[in-house]
C-alpha positions as a printed NumPy array, in Angstrom:
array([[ -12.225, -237.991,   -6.744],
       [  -9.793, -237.999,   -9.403],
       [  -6.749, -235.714,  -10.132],
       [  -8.855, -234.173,  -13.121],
       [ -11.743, -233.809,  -10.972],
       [  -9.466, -232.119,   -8.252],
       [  -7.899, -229.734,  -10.413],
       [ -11.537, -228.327,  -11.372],
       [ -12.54 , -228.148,   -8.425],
       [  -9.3  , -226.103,   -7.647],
       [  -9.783, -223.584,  -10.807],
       [ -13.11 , -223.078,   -9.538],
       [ -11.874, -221.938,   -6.035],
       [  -8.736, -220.385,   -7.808],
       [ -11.965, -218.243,   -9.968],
       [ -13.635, -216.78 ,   -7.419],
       [ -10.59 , -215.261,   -6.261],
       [  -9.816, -213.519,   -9.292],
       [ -10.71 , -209.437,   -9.959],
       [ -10.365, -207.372,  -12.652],
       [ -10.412, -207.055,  -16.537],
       [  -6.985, -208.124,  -16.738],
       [  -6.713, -210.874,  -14.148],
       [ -10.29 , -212.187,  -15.935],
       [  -8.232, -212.49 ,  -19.33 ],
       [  -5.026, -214.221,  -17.54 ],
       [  -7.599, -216.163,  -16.25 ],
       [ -10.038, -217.368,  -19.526],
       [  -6.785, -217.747,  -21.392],
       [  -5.267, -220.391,  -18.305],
       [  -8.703, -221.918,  -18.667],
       [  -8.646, -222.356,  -22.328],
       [  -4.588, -223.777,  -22.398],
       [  -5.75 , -226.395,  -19.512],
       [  -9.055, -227.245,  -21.467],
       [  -7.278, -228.205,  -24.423],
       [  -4.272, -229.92 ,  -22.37 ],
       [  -7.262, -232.086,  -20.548],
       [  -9.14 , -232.609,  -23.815],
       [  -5.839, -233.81 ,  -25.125],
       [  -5.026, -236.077,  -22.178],
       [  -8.215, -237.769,  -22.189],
       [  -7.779, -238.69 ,  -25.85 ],
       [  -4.03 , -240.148,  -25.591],
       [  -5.682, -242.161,  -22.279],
       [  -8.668, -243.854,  -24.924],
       [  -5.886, -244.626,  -27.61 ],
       [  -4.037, -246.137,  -24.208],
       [  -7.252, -247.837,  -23.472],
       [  -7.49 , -249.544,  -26.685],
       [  -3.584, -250.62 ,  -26.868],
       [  -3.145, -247.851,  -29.701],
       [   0.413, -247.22 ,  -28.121],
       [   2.111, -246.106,  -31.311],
       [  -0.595, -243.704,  -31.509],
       [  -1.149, -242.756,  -28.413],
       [   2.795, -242.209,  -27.984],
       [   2.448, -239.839,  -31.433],
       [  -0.689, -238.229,  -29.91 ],
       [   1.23 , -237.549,  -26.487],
       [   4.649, -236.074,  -28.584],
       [   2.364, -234.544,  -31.034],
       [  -0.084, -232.673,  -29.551],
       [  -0.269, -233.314,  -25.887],
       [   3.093, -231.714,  -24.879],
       [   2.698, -228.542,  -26.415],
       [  -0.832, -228.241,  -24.969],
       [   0.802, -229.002,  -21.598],
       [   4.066, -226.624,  -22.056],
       [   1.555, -224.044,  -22.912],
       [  -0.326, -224.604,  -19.521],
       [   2.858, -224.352,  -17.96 ],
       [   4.394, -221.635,  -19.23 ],
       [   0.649, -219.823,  -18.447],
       [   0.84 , -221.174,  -14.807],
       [   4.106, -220.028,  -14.626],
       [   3.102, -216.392,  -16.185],
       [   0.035, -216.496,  -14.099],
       [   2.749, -216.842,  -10.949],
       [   4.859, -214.074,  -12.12 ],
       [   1.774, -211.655,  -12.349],
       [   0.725, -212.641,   -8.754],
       [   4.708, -211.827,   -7.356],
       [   4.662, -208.767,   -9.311],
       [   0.95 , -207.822,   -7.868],
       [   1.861, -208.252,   -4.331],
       [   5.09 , -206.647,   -4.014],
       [   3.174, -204.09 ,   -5.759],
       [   0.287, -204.279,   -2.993],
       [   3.287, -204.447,   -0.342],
       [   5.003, -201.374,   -1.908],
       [   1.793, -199.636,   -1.885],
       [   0.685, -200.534,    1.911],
       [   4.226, -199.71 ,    2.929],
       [   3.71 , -196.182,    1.44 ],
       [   0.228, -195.893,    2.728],
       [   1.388, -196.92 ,    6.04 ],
       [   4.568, -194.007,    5.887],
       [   2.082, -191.477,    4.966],
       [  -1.061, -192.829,    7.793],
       [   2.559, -192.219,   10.125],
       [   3.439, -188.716,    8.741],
       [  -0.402, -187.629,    9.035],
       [  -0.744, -189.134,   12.614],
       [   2.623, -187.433,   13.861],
       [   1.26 , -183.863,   12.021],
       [  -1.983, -184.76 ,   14.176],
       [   0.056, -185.298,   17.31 ],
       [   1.877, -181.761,   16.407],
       [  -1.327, -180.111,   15.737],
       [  -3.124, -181.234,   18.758],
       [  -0.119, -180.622,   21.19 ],
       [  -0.12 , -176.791,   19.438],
       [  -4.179, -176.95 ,   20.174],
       [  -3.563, -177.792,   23.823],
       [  -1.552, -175.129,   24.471],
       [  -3.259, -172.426,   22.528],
       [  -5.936, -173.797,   25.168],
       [  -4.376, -173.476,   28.244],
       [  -2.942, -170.272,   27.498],
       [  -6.245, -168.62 ,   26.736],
       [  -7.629, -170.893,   29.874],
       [  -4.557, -169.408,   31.992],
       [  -4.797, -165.648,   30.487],
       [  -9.056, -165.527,   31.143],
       [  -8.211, -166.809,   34.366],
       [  -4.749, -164.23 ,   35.229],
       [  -6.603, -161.278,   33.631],
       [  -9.488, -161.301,   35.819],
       [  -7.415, -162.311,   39.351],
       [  -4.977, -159.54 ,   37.851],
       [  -7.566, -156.876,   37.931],
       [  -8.997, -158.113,   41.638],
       [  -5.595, -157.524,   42.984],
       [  -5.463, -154.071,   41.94 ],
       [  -8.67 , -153.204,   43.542],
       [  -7.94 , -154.484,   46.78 ],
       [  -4.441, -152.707,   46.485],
       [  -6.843, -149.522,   45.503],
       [  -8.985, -150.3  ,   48.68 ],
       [  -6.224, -150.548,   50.895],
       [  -5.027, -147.147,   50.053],
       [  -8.581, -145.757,   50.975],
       [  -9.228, -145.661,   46.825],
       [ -13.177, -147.012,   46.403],
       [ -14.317, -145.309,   43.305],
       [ -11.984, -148.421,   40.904],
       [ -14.61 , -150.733,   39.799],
       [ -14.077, -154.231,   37.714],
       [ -17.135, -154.271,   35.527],
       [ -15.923, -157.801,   34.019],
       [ -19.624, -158.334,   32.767],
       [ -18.842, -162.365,   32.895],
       [ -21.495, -165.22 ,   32.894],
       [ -19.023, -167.621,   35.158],
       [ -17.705, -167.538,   39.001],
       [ -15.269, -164.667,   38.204],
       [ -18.079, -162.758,   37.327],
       [ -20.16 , -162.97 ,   40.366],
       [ -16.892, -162.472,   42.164],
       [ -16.001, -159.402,   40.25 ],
       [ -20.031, -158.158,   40.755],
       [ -19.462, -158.93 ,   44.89 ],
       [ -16.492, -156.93 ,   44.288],
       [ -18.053, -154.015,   42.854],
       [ -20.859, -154.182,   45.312],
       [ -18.343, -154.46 ,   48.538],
       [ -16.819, -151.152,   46.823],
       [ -20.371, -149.429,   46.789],
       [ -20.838, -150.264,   50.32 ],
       [ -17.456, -148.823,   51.562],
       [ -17.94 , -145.994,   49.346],
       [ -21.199, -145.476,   51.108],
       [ -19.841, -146.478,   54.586],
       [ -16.747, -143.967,   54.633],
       [ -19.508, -141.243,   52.729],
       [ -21.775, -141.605,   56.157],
       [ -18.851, -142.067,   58.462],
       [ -17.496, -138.473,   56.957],
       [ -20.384, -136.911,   57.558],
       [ -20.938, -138.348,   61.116],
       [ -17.686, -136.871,   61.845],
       [ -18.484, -133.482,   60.227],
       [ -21.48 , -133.495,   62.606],
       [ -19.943, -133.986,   65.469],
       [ -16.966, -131.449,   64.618],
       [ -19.244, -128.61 ,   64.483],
       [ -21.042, -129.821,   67.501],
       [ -18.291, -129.906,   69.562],
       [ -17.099, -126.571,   67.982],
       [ -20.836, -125.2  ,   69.265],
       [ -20.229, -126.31 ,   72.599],
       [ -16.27 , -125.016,   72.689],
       [ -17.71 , -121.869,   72.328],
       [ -20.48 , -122.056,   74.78 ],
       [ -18.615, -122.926,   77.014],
       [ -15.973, -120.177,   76.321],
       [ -18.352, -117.9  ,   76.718],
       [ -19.746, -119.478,   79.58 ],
       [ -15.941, -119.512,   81.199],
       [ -15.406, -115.729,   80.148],
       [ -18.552, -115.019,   81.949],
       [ -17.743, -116.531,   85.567],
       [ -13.555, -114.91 ,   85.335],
       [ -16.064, -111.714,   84.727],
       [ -18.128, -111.766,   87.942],
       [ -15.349, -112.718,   90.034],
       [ -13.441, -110.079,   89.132],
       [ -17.03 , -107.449,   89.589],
       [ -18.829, -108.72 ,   92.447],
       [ -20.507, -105.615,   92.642],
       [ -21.689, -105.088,   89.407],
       [ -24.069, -108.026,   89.724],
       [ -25.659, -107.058,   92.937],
       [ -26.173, -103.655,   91.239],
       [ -28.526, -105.12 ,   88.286],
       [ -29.995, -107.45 ,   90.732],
       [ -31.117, -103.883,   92.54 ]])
């Protein structure tokens, strides 16, 4: 392949990279300045050809060297605009990657505030209900059963807080049926104090009156 050949085959690679109204125009106009330089060329190379050398030396000075500086200076333009567009690509993934950082670290903060709003309403559902527990039993212990929880929960602290309630009702009920076994059995006993009081009055009686018995037997 020749030079000419390799240079269109590299402006047709170098073309498919290119995007955009402007880099299109940059692009037609770097086409048009090496068309002309390679029309050019291939005329001073036929007046080469056919030992026109006075000619082909005019044609070169003439109009071949412009045609070329103005592919050059285009290259050279063409370069400048691709500097210029990737520091400016650079500048604006450096920025993008300052402000991906700021949003991830205001992410971090906000999740790290998130936890703990979450463990603290975890730990206070949690305290609130034990809290309340511990003052019943301290209410039991002091022979108080009518404190109920009544924490009307879906979860395991509200079937302890209903077995809670419940164990209440029963000792409620227990201590109810435990007073009045003990009321029954007071005025039993005070029944039989005073039978047998009588009862004692009674015998001191005859001992003291023998006679008075044997007189109502007669």
């Amino acid at each position: 392949m020749s030079k000419l050949g390799k240079r269109d085959v590299l402006f047709k690679a170098f073309e498919a990279t290119v995007f955009g109204t402007e880099e299109t125009e940059r692009f037609q106009r770097l086409n048009t300045t090496y068309s002309a330089y390679v029309t050019n060329l291939e005329e001073v190379l036929k007046l080469s050809r056919a030992q026109k050398d006075q000619e082909a030396y005019n044609f070169y000075d003439q109009q071949l060297q412009p045609k070329f500086r103005a592919f050059l200076a285009g290259i050279n333009d063409d370069l400048a605009y691709n500097k210029r567009a990737a520091a400016t690509a650079v500048e604006k993934l450096n920025s993008a990657a300052a402000q991906s950082k700021v949003v991830l670290i205001i992410g971090i903060i906000l999740s790290l505030i998130l936890a703990v709003l979450i463990c603290y309403s975890v730990v206070r559902a949690i305290k609130q209900p034990l809290a309340k527990m511990v003052d019943l039993i301290s209410d039991i212990r002091l022979g108080n059963f009518t404190h109920r929880l009544e924490l009307r929960r879906n979860d395991e602290l509200g079937v302890l807080a209903d077995g809670f309630d419940r164990m209440s009702d029963d000792l409620t009920n227990l201590v109810g049926q435990v007073q009045r076994s003990a009321l029954q059995v007071a005025s039993s006993a005070g029944v039989c104090q005073s039978h047998s009081h009588e009862r004692g009055n009674s015998i001191i009686h005859h001992q003291r009156y023998p006679g008075s018995v044997q007189v109502r037997i007669r």
